[in-house]
Each structure stands twice: as structure tokens, then as C-alpha cells.
GUKE-212956 format. One record per atom (N, C-alpha, C): x, y, z. Coordinates in steps of 0.02 Angstrom, whole numbers, plus 50000, padded with zeros to 5 digits. Layout:
XYZ
...
//
This chain:
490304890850359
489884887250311
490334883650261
490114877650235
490404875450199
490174875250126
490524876350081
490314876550010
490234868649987
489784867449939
489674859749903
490424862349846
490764859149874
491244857749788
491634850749804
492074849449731
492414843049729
493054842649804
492924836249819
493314834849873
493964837349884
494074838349964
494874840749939
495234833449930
495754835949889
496154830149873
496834834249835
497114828449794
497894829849767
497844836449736
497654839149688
497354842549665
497594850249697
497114850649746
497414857649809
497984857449835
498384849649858
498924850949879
499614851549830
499254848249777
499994852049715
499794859449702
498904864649701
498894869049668
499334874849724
499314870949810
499424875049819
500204876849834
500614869449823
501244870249827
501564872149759
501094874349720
501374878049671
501404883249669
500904886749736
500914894949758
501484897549784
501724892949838
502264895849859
502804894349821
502754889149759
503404889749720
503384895249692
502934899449658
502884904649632
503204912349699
502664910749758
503274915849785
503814915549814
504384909849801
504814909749822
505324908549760
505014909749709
505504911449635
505824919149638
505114924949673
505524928749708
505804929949744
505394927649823
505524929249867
506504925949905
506544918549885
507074917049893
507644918449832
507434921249780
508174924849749
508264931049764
507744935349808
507974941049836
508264939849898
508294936849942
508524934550001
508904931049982
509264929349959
510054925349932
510424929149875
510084934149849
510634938249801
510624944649818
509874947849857
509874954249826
510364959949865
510654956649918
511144961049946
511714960149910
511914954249874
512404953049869
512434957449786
511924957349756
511784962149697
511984969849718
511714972949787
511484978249796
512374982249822
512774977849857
513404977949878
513954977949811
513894970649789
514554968649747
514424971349673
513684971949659
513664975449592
513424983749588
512994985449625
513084994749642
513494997449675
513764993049743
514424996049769
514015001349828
513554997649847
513175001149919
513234997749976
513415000650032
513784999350084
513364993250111
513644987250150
513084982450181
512524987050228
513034992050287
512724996350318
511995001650294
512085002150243
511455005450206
511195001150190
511144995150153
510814991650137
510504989250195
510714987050240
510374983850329
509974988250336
510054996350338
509645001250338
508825000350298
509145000350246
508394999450194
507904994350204
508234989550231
507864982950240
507354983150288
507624986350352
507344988050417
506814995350401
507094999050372
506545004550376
505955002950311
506144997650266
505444995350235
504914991550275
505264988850319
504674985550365
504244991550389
504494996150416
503884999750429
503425003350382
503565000850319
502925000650276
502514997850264
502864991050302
502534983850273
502034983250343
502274988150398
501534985850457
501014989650436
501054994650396
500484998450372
500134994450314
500494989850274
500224986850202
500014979350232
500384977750252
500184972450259
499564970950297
499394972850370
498954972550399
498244976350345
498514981250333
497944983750261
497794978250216
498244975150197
497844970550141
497574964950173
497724963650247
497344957950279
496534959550290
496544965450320
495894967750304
495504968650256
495804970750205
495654970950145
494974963550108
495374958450123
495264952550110
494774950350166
494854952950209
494254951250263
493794954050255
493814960150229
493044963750230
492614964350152
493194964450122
492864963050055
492384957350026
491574958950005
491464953949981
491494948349917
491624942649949
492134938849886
491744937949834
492364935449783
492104935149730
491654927549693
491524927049611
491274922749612
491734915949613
492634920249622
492924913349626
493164911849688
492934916649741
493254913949796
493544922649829
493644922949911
493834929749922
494614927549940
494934923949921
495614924649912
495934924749845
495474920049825
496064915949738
496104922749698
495674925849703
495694933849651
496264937049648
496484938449706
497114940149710
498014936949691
497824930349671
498474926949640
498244927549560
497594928549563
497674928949479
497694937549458
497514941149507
497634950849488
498264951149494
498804948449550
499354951249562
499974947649538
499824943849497
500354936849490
500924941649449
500724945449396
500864947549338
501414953549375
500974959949432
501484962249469
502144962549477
501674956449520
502414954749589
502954952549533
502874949949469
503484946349438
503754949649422
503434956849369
503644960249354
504414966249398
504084968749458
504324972149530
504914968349546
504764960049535
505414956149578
506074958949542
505834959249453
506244959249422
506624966649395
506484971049391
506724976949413
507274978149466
507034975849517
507534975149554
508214973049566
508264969449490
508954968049480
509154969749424
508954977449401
509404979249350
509894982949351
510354978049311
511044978949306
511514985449282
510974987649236
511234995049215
511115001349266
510924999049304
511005004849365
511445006649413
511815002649405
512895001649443
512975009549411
513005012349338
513225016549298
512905023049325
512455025449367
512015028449397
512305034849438
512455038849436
512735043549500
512315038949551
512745039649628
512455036649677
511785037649705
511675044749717
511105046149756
510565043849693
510495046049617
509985040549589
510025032349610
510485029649582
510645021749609
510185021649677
510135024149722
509985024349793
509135022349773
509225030049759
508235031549724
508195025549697
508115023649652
508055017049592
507985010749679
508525006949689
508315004149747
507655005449794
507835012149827
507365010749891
506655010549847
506505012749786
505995013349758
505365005549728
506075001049697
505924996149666
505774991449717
506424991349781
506164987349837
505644985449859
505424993249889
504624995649923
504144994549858
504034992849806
503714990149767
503444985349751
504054981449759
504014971549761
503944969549838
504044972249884
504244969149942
503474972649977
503194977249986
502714982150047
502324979849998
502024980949916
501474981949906
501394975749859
501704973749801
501564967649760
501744961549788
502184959649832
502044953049862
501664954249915
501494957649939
501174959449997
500274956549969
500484959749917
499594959549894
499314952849878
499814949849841
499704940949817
499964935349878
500294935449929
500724932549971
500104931150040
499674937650064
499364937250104
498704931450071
498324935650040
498024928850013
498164924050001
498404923649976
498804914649970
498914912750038
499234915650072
499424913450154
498974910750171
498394914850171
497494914950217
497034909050216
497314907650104
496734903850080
496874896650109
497364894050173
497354890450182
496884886450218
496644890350244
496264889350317
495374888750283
495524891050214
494604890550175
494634884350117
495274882350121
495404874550068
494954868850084
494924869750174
494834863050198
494954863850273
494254862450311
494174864750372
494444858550420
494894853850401
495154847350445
495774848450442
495794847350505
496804850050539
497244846350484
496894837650461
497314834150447
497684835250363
496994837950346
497064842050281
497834848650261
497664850050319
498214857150339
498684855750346
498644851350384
499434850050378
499704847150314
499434843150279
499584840750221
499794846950165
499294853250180
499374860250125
500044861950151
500274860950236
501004865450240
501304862050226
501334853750219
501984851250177
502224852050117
501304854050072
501504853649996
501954859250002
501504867050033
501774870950026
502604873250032
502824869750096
503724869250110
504014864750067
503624861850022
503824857749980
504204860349903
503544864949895
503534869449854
504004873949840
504034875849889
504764883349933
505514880249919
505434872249946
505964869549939
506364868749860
505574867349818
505884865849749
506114873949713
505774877049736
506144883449726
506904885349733
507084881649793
507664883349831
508144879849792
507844873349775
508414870749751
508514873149676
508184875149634
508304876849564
508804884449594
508584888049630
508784894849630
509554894949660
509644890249717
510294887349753
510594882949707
510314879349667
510924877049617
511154879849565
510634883849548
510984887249491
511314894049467
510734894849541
511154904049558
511934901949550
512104900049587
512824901349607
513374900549538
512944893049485
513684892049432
513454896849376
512884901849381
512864906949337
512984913249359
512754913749422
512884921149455
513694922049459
514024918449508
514664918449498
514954917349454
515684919249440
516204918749417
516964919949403
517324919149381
518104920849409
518474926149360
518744930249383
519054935849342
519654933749311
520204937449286
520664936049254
521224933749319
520994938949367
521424935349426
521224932349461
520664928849466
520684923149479
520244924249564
520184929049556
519634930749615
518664928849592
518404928749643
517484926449629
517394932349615
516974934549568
516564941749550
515774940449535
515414945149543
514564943049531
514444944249434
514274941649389
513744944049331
513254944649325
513254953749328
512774957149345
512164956649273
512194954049237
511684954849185
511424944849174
511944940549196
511464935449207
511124933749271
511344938949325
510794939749382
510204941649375
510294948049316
509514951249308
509194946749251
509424942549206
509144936949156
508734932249201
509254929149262
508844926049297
508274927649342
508384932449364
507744936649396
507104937249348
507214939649267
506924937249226
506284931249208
506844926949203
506564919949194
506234918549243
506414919349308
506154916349369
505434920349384
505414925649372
504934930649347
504234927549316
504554925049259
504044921549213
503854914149245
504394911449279
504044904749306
503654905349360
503774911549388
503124914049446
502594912349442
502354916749369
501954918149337
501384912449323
501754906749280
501644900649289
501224895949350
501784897449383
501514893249458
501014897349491
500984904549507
500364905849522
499674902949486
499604902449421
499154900549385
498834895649397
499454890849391
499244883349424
498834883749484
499084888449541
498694888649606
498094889649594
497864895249562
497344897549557
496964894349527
497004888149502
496554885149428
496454877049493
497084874249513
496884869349555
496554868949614
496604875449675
496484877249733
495544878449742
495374876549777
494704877349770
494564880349859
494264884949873
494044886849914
493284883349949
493214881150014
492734877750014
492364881250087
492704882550133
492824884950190
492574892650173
492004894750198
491664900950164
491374905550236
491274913450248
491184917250301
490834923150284
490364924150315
490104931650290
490524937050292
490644941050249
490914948450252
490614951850313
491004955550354
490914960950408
490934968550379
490524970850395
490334978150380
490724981250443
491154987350429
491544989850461
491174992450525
491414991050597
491014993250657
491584997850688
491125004250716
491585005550767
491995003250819
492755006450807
492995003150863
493214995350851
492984992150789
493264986150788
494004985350772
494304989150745
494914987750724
495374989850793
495114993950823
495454993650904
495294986650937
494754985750946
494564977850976
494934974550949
495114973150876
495444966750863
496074966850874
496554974550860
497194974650893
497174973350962
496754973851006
496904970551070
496884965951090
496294960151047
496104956151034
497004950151023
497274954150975
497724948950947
498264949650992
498534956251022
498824958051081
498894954351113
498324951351147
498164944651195
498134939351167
498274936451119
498474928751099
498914928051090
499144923551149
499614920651158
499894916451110
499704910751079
499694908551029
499894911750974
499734918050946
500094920950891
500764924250890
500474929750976
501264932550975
501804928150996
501634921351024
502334918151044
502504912950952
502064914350922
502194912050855
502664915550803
502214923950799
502664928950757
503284927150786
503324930450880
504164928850873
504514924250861
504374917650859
504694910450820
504874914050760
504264912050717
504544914150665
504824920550623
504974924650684
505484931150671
506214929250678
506174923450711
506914921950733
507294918650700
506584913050684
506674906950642
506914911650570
506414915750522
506784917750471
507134922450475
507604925150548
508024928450534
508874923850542
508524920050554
509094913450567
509314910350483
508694909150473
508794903950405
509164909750336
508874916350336
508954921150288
509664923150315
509914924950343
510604924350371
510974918250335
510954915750353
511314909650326
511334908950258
510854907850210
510554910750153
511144915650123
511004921450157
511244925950129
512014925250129
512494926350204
513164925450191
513334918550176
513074915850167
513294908750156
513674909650084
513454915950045
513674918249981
514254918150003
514404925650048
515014927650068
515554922750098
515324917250137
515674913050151
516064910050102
515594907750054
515894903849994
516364907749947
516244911749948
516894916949911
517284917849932
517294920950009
517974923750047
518104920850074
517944914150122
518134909150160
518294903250116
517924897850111
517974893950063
518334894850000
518374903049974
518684903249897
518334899549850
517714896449834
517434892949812
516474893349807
516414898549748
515694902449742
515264897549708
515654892949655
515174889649655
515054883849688
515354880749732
515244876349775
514714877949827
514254882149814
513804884149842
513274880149819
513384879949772
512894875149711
512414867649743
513214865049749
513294858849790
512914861549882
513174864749897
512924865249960
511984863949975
511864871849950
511084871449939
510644865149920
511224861949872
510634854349850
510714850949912
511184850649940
511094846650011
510694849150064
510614854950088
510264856850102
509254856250093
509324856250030
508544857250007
508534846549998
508994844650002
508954835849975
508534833950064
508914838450113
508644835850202
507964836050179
507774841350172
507144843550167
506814839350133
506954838250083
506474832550035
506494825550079
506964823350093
507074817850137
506304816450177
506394822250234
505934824150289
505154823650263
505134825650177
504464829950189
504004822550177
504034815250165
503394811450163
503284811750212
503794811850269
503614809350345
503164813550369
503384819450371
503124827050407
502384826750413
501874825550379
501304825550390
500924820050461
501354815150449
501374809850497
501444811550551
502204814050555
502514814750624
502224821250648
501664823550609
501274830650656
500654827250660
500274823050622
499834821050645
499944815550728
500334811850706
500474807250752
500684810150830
501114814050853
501524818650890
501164824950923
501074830150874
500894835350850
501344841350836
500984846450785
501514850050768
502024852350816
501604856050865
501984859950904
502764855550950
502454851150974
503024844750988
503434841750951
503314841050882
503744839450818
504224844650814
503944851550803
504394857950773
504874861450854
504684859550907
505254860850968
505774854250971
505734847450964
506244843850939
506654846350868
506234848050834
506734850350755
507214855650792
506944861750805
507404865450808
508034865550880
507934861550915
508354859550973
508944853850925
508724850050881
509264847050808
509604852750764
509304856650758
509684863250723
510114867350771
509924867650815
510284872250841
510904870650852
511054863350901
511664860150929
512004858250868
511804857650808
512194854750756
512664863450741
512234866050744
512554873250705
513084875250764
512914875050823
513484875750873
514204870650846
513914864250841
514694860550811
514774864650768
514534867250709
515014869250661
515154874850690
514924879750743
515424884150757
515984883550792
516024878250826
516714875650858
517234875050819
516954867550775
517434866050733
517854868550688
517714874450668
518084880050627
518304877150567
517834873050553
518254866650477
518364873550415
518904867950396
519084872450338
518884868350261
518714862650288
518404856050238
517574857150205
517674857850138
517154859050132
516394851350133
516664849050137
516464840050146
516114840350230
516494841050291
516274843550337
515874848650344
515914854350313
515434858250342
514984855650303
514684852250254
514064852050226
513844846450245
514154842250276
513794834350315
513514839850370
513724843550407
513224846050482
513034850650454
513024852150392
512104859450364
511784856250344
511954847450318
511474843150293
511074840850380
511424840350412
511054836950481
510724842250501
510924847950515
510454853250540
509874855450497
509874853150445
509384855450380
508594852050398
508934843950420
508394839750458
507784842850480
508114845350534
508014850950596
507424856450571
507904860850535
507614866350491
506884863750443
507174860650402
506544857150363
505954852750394
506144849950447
505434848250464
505054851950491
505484856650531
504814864650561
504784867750502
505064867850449
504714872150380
504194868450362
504084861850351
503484858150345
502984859350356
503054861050443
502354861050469
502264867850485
502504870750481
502514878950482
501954884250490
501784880950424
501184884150379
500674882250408
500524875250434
500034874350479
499844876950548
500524878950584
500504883450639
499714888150632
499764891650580
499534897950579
498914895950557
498674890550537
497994888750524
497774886550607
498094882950642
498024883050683
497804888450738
498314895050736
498244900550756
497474902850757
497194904550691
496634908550672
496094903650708
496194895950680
495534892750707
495684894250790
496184895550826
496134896250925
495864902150902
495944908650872
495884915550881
494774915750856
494634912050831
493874912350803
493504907650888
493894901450910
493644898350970
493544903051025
494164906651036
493984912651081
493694920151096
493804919951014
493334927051011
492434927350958
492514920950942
491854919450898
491974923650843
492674926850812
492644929950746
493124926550704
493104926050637
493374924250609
493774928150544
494384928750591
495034935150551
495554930850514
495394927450460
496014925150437
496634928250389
496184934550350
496864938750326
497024942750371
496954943950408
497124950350475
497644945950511
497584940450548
497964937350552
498624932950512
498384931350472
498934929750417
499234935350406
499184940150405
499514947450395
500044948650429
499834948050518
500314947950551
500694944850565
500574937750533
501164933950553
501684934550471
501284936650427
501814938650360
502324944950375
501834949850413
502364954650425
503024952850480
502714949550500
503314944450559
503884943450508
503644938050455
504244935050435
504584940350375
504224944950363
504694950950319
505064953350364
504754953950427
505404959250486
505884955450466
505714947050489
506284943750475
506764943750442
506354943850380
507034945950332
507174950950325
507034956850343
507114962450344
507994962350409
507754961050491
508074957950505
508904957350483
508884949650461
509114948450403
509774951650349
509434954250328
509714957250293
510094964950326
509814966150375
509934973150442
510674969050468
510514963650511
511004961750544
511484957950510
511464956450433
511914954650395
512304958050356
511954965050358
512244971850302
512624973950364
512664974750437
512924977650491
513414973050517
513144967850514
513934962150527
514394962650484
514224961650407
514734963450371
515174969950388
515034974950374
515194980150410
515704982250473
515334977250544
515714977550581
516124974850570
516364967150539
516964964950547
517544964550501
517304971350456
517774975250417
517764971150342
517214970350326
517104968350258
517104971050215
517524974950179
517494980450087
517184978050056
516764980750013
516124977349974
516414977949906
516984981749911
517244983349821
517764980049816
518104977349890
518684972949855
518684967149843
519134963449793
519284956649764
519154953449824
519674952449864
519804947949929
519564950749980
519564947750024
519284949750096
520054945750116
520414947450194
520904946750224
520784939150250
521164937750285
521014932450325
520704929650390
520634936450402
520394938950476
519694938750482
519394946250405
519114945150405
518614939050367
518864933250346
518534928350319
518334923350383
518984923950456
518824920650480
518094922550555
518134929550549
517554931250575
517014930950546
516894931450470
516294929450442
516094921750457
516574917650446
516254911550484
516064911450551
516404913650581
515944914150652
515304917250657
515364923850628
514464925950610
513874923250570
514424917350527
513794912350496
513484906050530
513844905050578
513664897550623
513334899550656
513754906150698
513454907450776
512694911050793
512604915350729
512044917650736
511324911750725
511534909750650
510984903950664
511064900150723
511404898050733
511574893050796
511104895150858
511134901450879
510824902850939
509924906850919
510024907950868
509224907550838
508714900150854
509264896550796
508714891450809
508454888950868
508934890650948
508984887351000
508464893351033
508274899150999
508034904451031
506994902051017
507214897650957
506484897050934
506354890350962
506674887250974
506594880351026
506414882051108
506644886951117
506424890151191
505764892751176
505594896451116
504984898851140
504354894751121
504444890751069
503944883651059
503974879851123
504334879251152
504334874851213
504144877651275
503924884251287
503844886051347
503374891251338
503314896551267
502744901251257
502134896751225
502324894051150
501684891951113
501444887251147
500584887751154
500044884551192
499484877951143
499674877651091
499404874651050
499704870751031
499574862851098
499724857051084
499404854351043
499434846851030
499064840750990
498384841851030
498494841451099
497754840951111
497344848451123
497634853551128
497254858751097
497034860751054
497344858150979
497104858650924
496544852850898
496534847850941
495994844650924
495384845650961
495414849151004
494854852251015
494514857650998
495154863850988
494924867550932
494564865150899
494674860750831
494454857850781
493584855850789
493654849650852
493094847650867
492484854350904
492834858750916
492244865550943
492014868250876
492544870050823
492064871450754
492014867350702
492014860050716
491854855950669
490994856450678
490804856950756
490104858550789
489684863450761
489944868650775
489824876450751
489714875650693
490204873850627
489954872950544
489224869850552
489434863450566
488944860750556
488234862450593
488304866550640
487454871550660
487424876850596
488014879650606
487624884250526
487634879850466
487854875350439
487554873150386
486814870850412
486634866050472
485794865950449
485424872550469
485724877850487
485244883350487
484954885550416
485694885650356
485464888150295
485324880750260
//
């Protein structure tokens, strides 16, 4: 059914690319510092830390899929059965992000230090972004029931993410870092947690905005709990193809990009010798992206997503292979091919978000139900594995290739194996998510427009019924 309200327009697509600027004030300064907080300023092994990352996910398949339901069965409110939740949890999640980086807990006997972590983590990560992140995810698909619309919300939205990236990537680095008396990179641990802070409060902000511009229009009756349904729908989703060859994309996809992200720190310190030249990097990086993003709506309408985002990442991948060849020691070179592969990267971040609107409308065509936080759920818990992931196979690489987390320098050896674990892994990710868009996901241009056109039909019988 469709609700009578004001048209969609500019309006929804700034309120809602101001959502994900809000969760990626946390979400991307924990995935670019918080190991590097959790290592170089508590002095906890990468190996434990990879640990923690991976065994919070299995909190997050219990929470997450819970709060998808949650939102599905609950009947909404008078502002909508998503928006409630960016304006209950905004305050949270900022709060949780920011805890997480306090600095006075280095001073800690270890096994507290430990506690304090796994505690604050599973706080911000399983239950307060969990709680505001899914909704927001969901409310895409009730903004505005036209593909063409959607795609326009996942550009604002990667748009959004992006402007995040770049405030947090430029400035992380010439405040977080800095140089000791000898002349080695060290982290400052109390303008990490200032910034976590601030960024905290600009969350705060940008959720607001979402919630005040975003209008829900796209409306569904609440389901009263049936037997046996929540088995039906796990089997249900089991069998779509379409989602599970999606989650795994984007398990790969953000265990590719958060990788990179993350040692890209370590690179710049122990390879490069040069922490804040990270600064510089990231703006090039997030500059592809901006480049890309007028086009992106186009080149998925025109093309379609799914055909747009298996050319992107087949451009990412081969670029990231050159830089693993080339072994440059130039920092000028390596950031001309993270600027070309960024291309790549950023235009499947674009359309991304639309995937999964996509998803739910195939998953309602074939089963006549309509699960959009249940689904959005699972593909969120996807991309936490991811970073979960992530941060597993980046706390364990470090590790293996003999990285000390307490010393000044890293050797030469090992600086030059960290570059190999920073190219090569993204490198064969991205090429891993280009195989499976190209040969698993089933939701071409012209499947999705038929989708579309089967419940553009359907609305419009239940609107003249009521």
C-alpha cells in the first residue's frame, strides 16, 4: 500500500545520505583505528584481537536477525515502522562507539583491559548499531517503491559513507599519528578517544537529519507470529539465490575493502615510514568515488546494476594485482593505482545498497511475503562477518608474518610482507566478488524490471481495494 505523502524527491535522498553518514562516523573509525587502538595503544595481540572480532559475530547472528524481525512484526508507529529507531537509538550507538576508545584503559591489569574491550565492543557492534543500522538499511525499500528511486537512495547513501571517509581518512591520520623523540610513528591515544568523541556527536546530528527528512511511503501490514513461520522463512531465504550469492559478495567485498582500510595504517608506518601520508591517500581514494558518484545512477539505470557492479570489480581487482607486482616503493605510484582501483570499488559501493532493495522486492515476487528487516538483517550480518573477517584475518596476518605490536619499528622483512598482504588479499577478493556477480547473482536489468512491473500491479490492486 502506498501512503498519500509529499513526493519523493531531494529531500529523502540527502535525509537519507545523511544516515549512513551518521553510521559510518562510527562504523568507519572503528574499522580503520580500532585495532590499531586495541594493538598499539593496550598492547593486545593482533591474534586476540582477530579472535574477538570473529567470535562477536556470533552474537550478531542472534541480534541481528532479532532485530530484523523485530521491525517486521512490530506494529509501526505514527512515524513510520522504521524511522523510530534512528531517532531511539541515535543517542546509543554514539555513545557505545565512543567508549570504545578509552584511552585510560592501556593502565588496566590485562585480563580487566580484556573485559573493558570484549564488553564495550559487543555493545556498539551486536546491539546499538545493530539496532539503528538495520532500520535504516530496511527503510529503503518503504521511501519509494520505483527501482529508479533506489538507486538514486544507494548513491546518496555511498555518498554519504564516502563523506564520512573522507573527514575520518583525512584527519585521522595528521591527529591520530605522530612522531616520538626518535623519530619513529606512535598512535595518541587521548586524541583518538576526543575524536571518537566528536564524531560521536556528529552521528548524532546526521541521524536527526535522517529522521526529520526521510519519509516513509511504502507501507505493509504487521504479521502476527504463525507457527512454524520463522522455520519457513529460514528456508525460504536458504533458497534465494539472489541473496545468498549477494551476502557472499558482499562478505568478500567488505572483507576486501576493511583490510585495506585497516593495514593500510600499518603500511604507512612500517613500510612507507610515513603515517601521515595516509591523509593524502584516503582523499584520493574517497576523491574516485566522488568522481563516479553523478554517473552511478545512470550507468545502473542505463546498463543495470548487476552488469555495472561485475565490470567495477573485474577494474579493482587487476589494478590491485599491479600493485602487487610492482612492489613500488613510491608513494606517488602506489596511490595513482588505489586511485584507479577506487573507480572500481566506488562504483559497486554506489549501487550496493540498491542490490538489496532489489533482493527483498525478488524475495516478496516469489514468496508473496514481504520481509524487509529480516532480510536486510541478513545481509547486515553478512557485512559485520565481513568486518569481523577483517579484522580476524588482519589481527592473524599480522601475527603470522611476525609483526610486534609494542615495537617502534617493524624489520624489513617484515614491512615487506605486509605489503604483500595488503595488495594481494584485496586483489583476489575483489576478483572473488566479480566471479560471483557474474556467474551466481540472478538479478539482471531485465529481471528487476519485471520484478518492479509484477508489484507496481499488486500495489496498485490493493490500493483500489482500500
Amino acid at each position: 500500500m502506498l501512503r498519500e505523502e509529499r513526493p519523493f524527491g531531494i529531500k529523502d535522498k540527502l535525509g537519507y545520505m545523511f544516515g549512513d553518514f551518521g553510521n559510518d562516523f562510527s562504523f568507519i573509525f572503528a574499522s580503520s583505528y580500532l585495532m590499531v587502538f586495541y594493538t598499539k595503544v593496550l598492547g593486545i595481540s593482533g591474534a586476540v584481537v582477530g579472535a574477538l572480532f570473529l567470535a562477536a559475530r556470533v552474537v550478531d547472528a542472534f541480534t541481528d536477525v532479532t532485530m530484523g524481525r523485530i521491525v517486521d512484526n512490530l506494529e509501526p508507529a505514527k512515524d513510520g515502522r522504521f524511522r523510530p529507531w534512528i531517532r531511539r537509538m541515535c543517542v546509543p550507538v554514539a555513545v557505545a562507539s565512543t567508549l570504545m576508545f578509552a584511552y585510560f584503559v592501556k593502565d588496566w591489569p590485562y585480563a580487566a583491559k580484556l573485559t573493558y574491550v570484549v564488553i564495550t565492543y559487543l555493545l556498539w557492534g551486536s546491539f546499538c548499531y545493530t539496532a539503528i543500522n538495520i532500520p535504516y538499511g530496511s527503510m529503503a525499500s518503504v521511501i519509494s517503491a520505483e527501482a529508479g528511486d533506489r538507486a538514486s537512495l544507494s548513491t546518496y547513501r555511498a555518498v554519504g559513507a564516502n563523506l564520512a571517509t573522507l573527514i575520518i581518512g583525512t584527519l585521522g591520520p595528521l591527529l591520530v599519528f605522530e612522531e616520538d623523540t626518535a623519530g619513529n610513528q606512535i598512535v595518541n591515544p587521548v586524541r583518538m578517544f576526543v575524536m571518537a568523541a566528536v564524531f560521536g556527536v556528529c552521528a548524532i546530528i546526521c541521524y536527526l537529519l535522517c529522521y526529520k527528512l526521510c519519509v516513509e511511503r511504502v507501507s505493509f501490514p504487521s504479521r502476527k507470529k504463525e507457527k512454524g513461520s520463522a522455520t519457513a522463512l529460514v528456508k525460504s531465504l536458504i533458497q534465494s539465490r539472489p541473496l545468498l550469492s549477494l551476502v557472499a559478495a558482499a562478505l568478500v567485498l567488505l572483507l576486501a575493502t576493511l583490510i585495506g582500510q585497516s593495514l593500510n595504517n600499518y603500511l604507512f608506518l612500517d613500510y612507507f615510514r610515513n603515517g601521515k601520508a595516509i591523509a593524502a591517500l584516503n582523499f584520493v581514494g574517497v576523491a574516485g568515488i566522488l568522481l563516479v558518484a553523478p554517473f552511478a545512477s545512470k550507468i545502473a539505470v542505463k546498463f543495470g546494476k548487476r552488469e555495472a557492479g561485475v565490470a567495477a570489480m573485474f577494474l579493482a581487482g587487476i589494478v590491485y594485482l599491479i600493485l602487487f607486482f610492482v612492489r613500488t616503493r613510491s608513494l606517488v605510484v602506489f596511490m595513482i593505482l588505489f586511485f584507479l582501483a577506487n573507480l572500481g570499488v566506488g562504483l559497486f559501493n554506489l549501487v550496493i545498497w540498491a542490490f538489496i532493495t532489489d533482493v527483498i522486492d525478488h524475495q516478496e515476487v516469489v514468496t508473496g511475503k514481504r520481509e524487509d528487516g529480516t532480510v536486510y538483517a541478513i545481509y547486515s550480518f553478512a557485512r559485520k562477518l565481513g568486518q569481523a573477517l577483517a579484522g580476524g584475518v588482519g589481527g592473524f596476518a599480522l601475527t603470522a608474518i611476525g609483526y610486534v605490536s609494542d615495537a617502534p619499528t617493524q624489520t624489513e622483512v617484515v614491512a615487506d610482507r605486509l605489503y604483500m598482504v595488503a595488495t594481494l588479499v584485496p586483489a583476489i577478493c575483489y576478483l572473488i566478488v566479480f566471479f560471483i556477480m557474474l556467474k551466481f547473482y540472478p538479478l539482471t536489468k531485465r529481471v528487476v524490471e519485471q520484478n518492479a512491473a509484477i508489484l507496481r500491479e499488486l500495489r496498485e490492486k490493493q490500493d483500489a481495494k482500500s
